[in-house]
ZATINU-365842 format. One line per 10 residues: number of its first residue (from 1); their letters; for each residue x, y, z of N, C-alpha, C. Coordinates in steps of 0.05 Angstrom, whole numbers. Layout:
% residues N
NUM	a	X,Y,Z,X,Y,Z,X,Y,Z  ...
***
This chain:
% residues 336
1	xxxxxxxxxx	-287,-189,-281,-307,-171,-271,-296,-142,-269  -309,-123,-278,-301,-89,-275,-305,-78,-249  -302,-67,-246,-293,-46,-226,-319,-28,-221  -340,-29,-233,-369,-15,-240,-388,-12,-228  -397,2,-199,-426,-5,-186,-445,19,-202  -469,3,-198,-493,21,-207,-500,44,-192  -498,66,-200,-506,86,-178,-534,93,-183  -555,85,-206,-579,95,-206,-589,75,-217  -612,79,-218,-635,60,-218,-646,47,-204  -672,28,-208,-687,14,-188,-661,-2,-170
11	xxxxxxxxxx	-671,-11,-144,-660,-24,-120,-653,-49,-142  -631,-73,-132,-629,-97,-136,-615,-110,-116  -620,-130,-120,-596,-148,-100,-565,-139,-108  -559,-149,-84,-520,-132,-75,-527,-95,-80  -542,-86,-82,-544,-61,-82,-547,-47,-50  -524,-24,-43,-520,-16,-15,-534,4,-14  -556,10,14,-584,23,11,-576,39,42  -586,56,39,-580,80,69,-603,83,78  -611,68,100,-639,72,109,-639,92,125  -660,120,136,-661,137,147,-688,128,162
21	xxxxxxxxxx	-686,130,176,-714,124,206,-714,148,225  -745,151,224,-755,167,235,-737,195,258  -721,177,265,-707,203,284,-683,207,274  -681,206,245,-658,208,229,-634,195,242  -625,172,245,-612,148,248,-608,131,229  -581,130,213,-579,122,187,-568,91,194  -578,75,175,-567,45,169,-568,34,153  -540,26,141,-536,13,114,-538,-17,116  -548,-21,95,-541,-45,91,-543,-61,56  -536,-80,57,-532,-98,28,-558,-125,20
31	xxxxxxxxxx	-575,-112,7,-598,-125,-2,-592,-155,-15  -604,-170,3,-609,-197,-6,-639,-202,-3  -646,-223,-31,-668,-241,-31,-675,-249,-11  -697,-242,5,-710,-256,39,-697,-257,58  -675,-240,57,-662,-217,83,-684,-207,100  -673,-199,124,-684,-178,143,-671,-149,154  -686,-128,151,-671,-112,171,-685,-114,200  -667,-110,219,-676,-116,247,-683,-95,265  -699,-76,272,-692,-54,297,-708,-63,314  -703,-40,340,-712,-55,360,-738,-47,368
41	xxxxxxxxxx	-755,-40,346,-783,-34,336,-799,-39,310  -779,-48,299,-793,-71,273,-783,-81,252  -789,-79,228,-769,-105,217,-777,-85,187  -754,-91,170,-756,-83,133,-751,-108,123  -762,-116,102,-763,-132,87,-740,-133,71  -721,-144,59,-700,-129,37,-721,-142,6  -735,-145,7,-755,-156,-17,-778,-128,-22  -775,-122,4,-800,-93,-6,-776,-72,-14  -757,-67,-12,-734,-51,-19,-728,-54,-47  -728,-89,-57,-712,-95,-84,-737,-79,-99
51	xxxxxxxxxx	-727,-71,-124,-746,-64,-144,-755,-33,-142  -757,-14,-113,-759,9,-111,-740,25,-127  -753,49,-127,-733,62,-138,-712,79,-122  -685,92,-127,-670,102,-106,-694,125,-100  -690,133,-72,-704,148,-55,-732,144,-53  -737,126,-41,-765,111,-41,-761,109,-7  -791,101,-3,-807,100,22,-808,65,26  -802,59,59,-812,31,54,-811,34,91  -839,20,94,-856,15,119,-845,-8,139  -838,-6,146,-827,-31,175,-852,-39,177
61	xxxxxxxxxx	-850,-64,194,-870,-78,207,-887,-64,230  -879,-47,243,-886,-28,264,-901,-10,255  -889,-4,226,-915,32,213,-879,45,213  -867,44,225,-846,65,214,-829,68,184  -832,88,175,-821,96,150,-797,103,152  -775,83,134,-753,103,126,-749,105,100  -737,127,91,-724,139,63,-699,123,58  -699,110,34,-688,86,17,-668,104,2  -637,109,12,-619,126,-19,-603,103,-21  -590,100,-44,-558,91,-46,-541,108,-30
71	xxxxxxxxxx	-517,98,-26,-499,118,-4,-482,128,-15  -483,155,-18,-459,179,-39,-436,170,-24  -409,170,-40,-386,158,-36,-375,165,-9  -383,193,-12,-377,207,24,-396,195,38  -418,185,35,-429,170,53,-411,153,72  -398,135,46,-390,111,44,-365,104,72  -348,128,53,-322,130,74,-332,135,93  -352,150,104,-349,164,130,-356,136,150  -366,115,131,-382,94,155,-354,70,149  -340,74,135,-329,45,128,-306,35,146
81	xxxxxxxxxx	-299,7,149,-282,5,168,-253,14,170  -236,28,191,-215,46,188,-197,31,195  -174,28,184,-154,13,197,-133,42,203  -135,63,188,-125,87,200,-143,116,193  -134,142,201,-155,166,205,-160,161,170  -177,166,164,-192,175,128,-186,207,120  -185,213,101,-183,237,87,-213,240,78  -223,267,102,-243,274,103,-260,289,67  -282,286,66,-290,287,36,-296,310,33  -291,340,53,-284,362,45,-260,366,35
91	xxxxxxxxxx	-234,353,53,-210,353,41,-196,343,12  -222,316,5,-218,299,-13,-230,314,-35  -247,335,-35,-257,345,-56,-234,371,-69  -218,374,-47,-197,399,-46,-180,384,-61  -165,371,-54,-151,349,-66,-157,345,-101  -177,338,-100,-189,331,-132,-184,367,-148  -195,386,-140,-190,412,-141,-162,419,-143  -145,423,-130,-114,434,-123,-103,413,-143  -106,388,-136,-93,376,-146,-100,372,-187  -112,383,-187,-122,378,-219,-124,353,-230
101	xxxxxxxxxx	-144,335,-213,-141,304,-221,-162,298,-238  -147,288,-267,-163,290,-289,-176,267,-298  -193,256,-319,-187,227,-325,-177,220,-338  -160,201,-344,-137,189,-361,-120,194,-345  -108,207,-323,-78,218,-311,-69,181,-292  -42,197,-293,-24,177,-283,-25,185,-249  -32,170,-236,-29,191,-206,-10,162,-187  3,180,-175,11,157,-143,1,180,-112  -6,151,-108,-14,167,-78,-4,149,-56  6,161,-34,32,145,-4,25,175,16
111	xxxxxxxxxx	7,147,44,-1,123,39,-30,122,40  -39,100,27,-64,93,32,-80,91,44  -77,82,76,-93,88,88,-112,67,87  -145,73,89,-159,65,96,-176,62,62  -164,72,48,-180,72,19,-190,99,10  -197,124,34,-218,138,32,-208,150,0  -189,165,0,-184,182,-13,-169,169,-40  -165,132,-38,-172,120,-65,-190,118,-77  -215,124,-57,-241,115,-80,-246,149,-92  -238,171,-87,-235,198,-96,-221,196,-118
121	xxxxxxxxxx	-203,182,-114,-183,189,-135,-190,177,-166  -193,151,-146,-205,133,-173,-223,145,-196  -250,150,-172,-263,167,-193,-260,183,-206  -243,206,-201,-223,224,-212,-220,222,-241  -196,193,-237,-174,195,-257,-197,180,-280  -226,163,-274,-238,143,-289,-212,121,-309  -230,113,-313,-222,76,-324,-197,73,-344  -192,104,-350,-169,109,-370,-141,116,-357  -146,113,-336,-115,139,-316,-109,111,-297  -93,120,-294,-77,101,-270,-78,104,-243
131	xxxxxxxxxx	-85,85,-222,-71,96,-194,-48,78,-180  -24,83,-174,-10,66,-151,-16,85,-128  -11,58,-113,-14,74,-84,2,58,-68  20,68,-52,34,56,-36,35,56,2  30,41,13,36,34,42,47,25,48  65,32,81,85,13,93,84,-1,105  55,-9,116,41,-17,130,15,-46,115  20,-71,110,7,-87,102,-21,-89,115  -27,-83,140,-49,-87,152,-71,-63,138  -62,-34,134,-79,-7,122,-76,-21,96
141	xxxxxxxxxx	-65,-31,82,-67,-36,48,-91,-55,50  -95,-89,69,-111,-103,67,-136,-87,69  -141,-69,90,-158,-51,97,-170,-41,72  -157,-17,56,-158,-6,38,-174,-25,15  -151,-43,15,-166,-56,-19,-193,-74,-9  -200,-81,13,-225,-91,18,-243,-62,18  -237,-45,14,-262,-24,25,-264,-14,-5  -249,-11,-22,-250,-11,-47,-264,-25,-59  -256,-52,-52,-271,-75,-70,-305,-71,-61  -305,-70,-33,-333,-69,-22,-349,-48,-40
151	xxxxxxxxxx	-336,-25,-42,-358,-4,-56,-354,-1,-86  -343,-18,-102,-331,-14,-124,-349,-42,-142  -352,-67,-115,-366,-88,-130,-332,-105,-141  -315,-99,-144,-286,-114,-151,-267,-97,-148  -240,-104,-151,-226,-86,-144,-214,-76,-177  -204,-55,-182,-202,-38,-200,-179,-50,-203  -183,-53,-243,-151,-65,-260,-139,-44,-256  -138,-21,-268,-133,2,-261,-111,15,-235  -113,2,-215,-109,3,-195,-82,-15,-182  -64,-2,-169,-45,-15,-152,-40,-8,-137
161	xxxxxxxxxx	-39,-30,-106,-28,-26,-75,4,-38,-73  21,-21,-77,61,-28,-68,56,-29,-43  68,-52,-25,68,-50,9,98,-49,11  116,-19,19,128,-18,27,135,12,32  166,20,28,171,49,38,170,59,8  149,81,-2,155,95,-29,175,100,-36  195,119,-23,225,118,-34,242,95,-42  241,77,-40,250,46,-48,231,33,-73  204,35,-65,186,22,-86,180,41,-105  179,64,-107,176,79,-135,188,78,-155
171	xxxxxxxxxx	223,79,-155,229,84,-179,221,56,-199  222,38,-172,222,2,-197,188,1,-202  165,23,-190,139,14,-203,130,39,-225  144,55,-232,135,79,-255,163,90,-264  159,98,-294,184,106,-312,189,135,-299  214,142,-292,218,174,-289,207,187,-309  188,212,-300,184,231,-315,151,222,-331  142,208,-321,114,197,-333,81,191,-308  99,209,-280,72,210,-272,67,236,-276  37,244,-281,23,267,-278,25,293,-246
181	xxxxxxxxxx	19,262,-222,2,278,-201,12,255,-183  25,268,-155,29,250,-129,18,263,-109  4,252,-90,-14,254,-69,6,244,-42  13,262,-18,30,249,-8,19,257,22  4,238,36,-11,233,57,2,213,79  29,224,86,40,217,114,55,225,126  74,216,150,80,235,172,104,252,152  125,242,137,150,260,138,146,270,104  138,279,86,128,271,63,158,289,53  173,305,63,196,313,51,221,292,58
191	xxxxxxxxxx	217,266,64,235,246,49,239,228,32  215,245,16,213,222,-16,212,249,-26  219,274,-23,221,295,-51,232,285,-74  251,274,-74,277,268,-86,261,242,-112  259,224,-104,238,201,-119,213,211,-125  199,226,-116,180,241,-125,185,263,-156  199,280,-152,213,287,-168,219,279,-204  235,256,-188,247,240,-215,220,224,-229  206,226,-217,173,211,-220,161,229,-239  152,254,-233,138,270,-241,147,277,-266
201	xxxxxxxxxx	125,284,-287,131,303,-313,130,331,-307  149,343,-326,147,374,-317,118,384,-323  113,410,-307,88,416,-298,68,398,-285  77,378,-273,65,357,-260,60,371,-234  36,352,-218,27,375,-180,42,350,-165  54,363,-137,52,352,-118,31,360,-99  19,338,-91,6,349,-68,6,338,-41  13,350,-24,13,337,4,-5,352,24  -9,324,37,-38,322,62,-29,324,81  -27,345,97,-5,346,128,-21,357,155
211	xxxxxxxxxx	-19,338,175,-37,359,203,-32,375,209  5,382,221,5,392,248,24,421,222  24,449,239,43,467,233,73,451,227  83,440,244,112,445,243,122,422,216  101,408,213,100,388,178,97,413,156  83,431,159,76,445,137,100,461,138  109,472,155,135,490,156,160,467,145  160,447,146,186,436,138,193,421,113  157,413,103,156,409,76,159,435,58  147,457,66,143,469,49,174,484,47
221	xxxxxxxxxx	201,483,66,223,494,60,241,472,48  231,449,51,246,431,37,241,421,8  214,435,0,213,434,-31,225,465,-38  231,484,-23,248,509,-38,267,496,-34  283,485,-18,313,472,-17,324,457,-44  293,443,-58,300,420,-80,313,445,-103  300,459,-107,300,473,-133,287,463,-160  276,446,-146,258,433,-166,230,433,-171  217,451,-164,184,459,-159,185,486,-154  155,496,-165,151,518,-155,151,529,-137
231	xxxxxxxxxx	144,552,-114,136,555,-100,124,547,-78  116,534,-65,91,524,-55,64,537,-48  54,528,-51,23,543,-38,2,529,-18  -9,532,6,-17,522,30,-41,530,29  -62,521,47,-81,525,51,-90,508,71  -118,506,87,-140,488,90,-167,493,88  -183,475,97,-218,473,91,-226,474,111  -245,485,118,-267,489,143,-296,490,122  -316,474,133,-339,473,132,-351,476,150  -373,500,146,-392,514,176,-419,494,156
241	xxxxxxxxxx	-441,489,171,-464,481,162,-480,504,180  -500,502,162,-530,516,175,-556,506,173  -573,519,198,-590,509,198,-609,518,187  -627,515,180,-650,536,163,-674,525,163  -692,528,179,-719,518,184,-739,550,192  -761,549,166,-768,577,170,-764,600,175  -758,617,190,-742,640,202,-728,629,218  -716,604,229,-688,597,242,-671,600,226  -651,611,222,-633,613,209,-605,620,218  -593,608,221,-561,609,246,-535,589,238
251	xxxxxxxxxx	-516,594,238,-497,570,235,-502,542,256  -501,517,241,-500,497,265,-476,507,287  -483,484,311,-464,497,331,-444,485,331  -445,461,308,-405,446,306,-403,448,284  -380,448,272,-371,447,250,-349,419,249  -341,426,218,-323,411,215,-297,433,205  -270,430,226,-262,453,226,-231,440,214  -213,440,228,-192,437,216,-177,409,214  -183,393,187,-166,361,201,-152,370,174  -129,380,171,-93,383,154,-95,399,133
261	xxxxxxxxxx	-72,405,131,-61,422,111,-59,416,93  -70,428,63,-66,416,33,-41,435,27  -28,425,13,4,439,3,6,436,-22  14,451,-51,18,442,-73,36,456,-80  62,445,-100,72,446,-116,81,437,-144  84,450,-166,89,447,-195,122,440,-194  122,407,-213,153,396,-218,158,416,-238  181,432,-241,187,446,-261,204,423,-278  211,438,-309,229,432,-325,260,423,-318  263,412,-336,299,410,-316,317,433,-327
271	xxxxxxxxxx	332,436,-310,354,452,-312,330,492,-313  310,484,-303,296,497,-301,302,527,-266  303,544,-272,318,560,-247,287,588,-244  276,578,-224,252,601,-224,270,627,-208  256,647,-222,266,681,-205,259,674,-174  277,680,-157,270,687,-127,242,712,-127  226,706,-111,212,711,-101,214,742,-75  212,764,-78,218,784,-66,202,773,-27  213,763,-4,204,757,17,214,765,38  210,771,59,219,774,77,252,754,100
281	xxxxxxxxxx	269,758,99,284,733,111,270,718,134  269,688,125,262,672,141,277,643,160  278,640,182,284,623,185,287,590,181  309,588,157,308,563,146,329,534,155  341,542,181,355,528,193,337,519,218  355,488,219,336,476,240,354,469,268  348,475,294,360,460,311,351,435,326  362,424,342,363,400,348,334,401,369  325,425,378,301,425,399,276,429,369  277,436,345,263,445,326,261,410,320
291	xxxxxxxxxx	285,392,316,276,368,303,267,356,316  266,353,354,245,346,369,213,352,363  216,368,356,186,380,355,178,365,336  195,350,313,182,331,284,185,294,289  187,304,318,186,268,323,147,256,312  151,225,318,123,221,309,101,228,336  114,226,359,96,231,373,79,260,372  99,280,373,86,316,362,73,322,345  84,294,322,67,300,297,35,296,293  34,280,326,3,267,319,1,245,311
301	xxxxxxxxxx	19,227,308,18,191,300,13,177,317  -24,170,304,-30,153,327,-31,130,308  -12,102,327,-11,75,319,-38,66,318  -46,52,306,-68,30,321,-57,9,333  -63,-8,347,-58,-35,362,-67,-61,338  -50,-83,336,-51,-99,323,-72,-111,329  -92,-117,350,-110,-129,352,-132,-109,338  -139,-83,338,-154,-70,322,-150,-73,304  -117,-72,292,-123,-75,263,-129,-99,252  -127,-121,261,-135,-151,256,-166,-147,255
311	xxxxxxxxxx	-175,-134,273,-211,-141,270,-220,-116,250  -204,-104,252,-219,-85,217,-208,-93,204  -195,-103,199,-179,-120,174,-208,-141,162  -210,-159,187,-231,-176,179,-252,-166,172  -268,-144,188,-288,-133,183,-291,-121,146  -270,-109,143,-269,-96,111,-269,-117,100  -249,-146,104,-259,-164,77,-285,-179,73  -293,-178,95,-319,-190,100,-337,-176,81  -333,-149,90,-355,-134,67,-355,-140,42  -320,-139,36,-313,-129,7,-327,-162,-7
321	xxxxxxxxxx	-326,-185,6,-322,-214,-3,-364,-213,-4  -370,-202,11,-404,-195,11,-413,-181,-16  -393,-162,-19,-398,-142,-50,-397,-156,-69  -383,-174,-70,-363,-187,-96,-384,-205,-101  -400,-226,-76,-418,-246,-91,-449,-239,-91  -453,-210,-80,-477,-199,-92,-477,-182,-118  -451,-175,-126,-455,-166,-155,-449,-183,-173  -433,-217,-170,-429,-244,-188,-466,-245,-190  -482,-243,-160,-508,-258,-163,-526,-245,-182  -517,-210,-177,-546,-204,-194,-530,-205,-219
331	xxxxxx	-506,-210,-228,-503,-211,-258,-504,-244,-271  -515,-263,-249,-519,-287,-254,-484,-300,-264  -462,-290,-253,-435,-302,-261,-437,-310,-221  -408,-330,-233,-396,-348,-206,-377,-318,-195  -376,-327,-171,-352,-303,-155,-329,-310,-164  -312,-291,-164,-283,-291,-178,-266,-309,-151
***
């Protein structure tokens, strides 16, 4: 089975539908033959749903109407179960951007996480490019590949989860010098420069996903330290929304403001020596109250508790094992 969900056309069974009700209160769910949806004012049919077309009208038992979409991929992540924080789909679009993720490319991305910013990528690189992705953590990988599989309908050939530390598992899962693009989304990401590196083809991107200041300050002097990359270049994303209803017109009053820093650098050539850069002297030495400041606690590493992660664990395969035998059913095959 492929890796393939339908994103258009009429409703079918195993097809994931975003109901919107009246006070704009969204709820998904996965259409089965003589299903129910339940609220606590009336009932949807999943039979008056099959056969509509995406963005269609369908009447509860009560008289209430909701608007029928499939769920855009950012839908997806924002509701799916987390075994850790997701890479928000403003950032994930930056990402695809900075990072120049093409299709056919070779990419690795450490760590995984929760999937979000695998199912970005995926789409990205399409059915010709590669992804590894590595975690140290077995409980976020189960996570991940169930939330994949869930919105993907199977999980992608294409596709590999390494459970361990990237600096150890990279060089034995890709040839030096034959990945494109590394994505590097965790707490210390300047102690795999080095394996990163030997990974990458020249003019290849690094890109790293970082929260706090004092990560961006120490990645970004420890890729001038390599001599092996360009420059770096920093940034982040803020999205203001607005409201706009006739002559109201005003920024909403929250935003989505700052969740990390995108960082990129170009693997140069070897034996490759870029001109210094005309800058001001900066402080590139660290003391021992400076390496306090990069413990995990400062950095913002929040653990989850093993009993959370056990019940999202379950929760994501549950879905993903729901996906898998509603898209065997409507293609009339047995589940894998």
């Amino acid at each position: 089975m492929t890796a393939e969900r339908r994103q258009s056309g009429p409703f079918r069974a195993g097809d994931r539908v975003q109901l919107t009700g009246p006070k704009g209160r969204l709820n998904t769910i996965t259409l089965e033959v003589g299903a129910v949806f339940h609220t606590h004012r009336g009932m949807v049919q999943h039979d008056d749903l099959i056969g509509l077309q995406d963005a269609s009208v369908v009447t509860a038992t009560n008289g209430d109407e909701y608007l029928a979409l499939r769920p855009l991929l950012g839908d997806f992540v924002m509701s799916m179960p987390r075994g850790a924080a997701i890479v928000y789909p403003k950032d994930a679009a930056q990402i695809l951007s900075l990072g120049d993720i093409f299709p056919g490319a070779t990419v690795v991305e450490a760590g995984v996480g929760s999937g979000a910013l695998s199912l970005w990528l995926l789409r990205g690189i399409g059915p010709s490019g590669r992804l590894a992705s590595f975690e140290r953590r077995d409980e976020f990988a189960t996570v991940a590949k169930a939330n994949v599989t869930t919105f993907l309908g199977a999980e992608p050939e294409n596709w590999s989860v390494t459970v361990g530390d990237l600096a150890d598992a990279l060089p034995s899962t890709v040839e030096p010098g034959t990945v494109d693009r590394v994505v590097l989304d965790m707490l210390a990401p300047w102690e795999n420069l080095d394996v990163v590196a030997d990974a990458l083809t020249p003019g290849g991107v690094l890109l790293c996903y970082i929260a706090t200041v004092t990560q961006l300050s120490r990645v970004a002097e420890a890729i001038r330290s390599t001599g092996l990359f360009t420059d770096p270049d920093s940034s982040e994303t803020m999205v203001r929304g607005w409201h706009v209803e006739g002559l109201a017109v005003r920024p909403d009053h929250r935003m989505v403001a700052h969740t990390g820093f995108l960082l990129t650098a170009r693997r140069l050539a070897p034996d490759t020596v870029v001109p210094q850069l005309k800058r001001r002297p900066s402080k590139t030495d660290f003391s021992d109250e400076d390496v306090e400041a990069w413990t995990p606690g400062a950095l913002g590493d929040r653990t989850a508790t093993d009993k959370r992660l056990r019940r999202t664990a379950r929760a994501a395969q549950h879905a993903a094992e729901q996906a898998i035998a509603a898209e065997a059913a409507a293609k009339d095959e047995p589940p894998a």
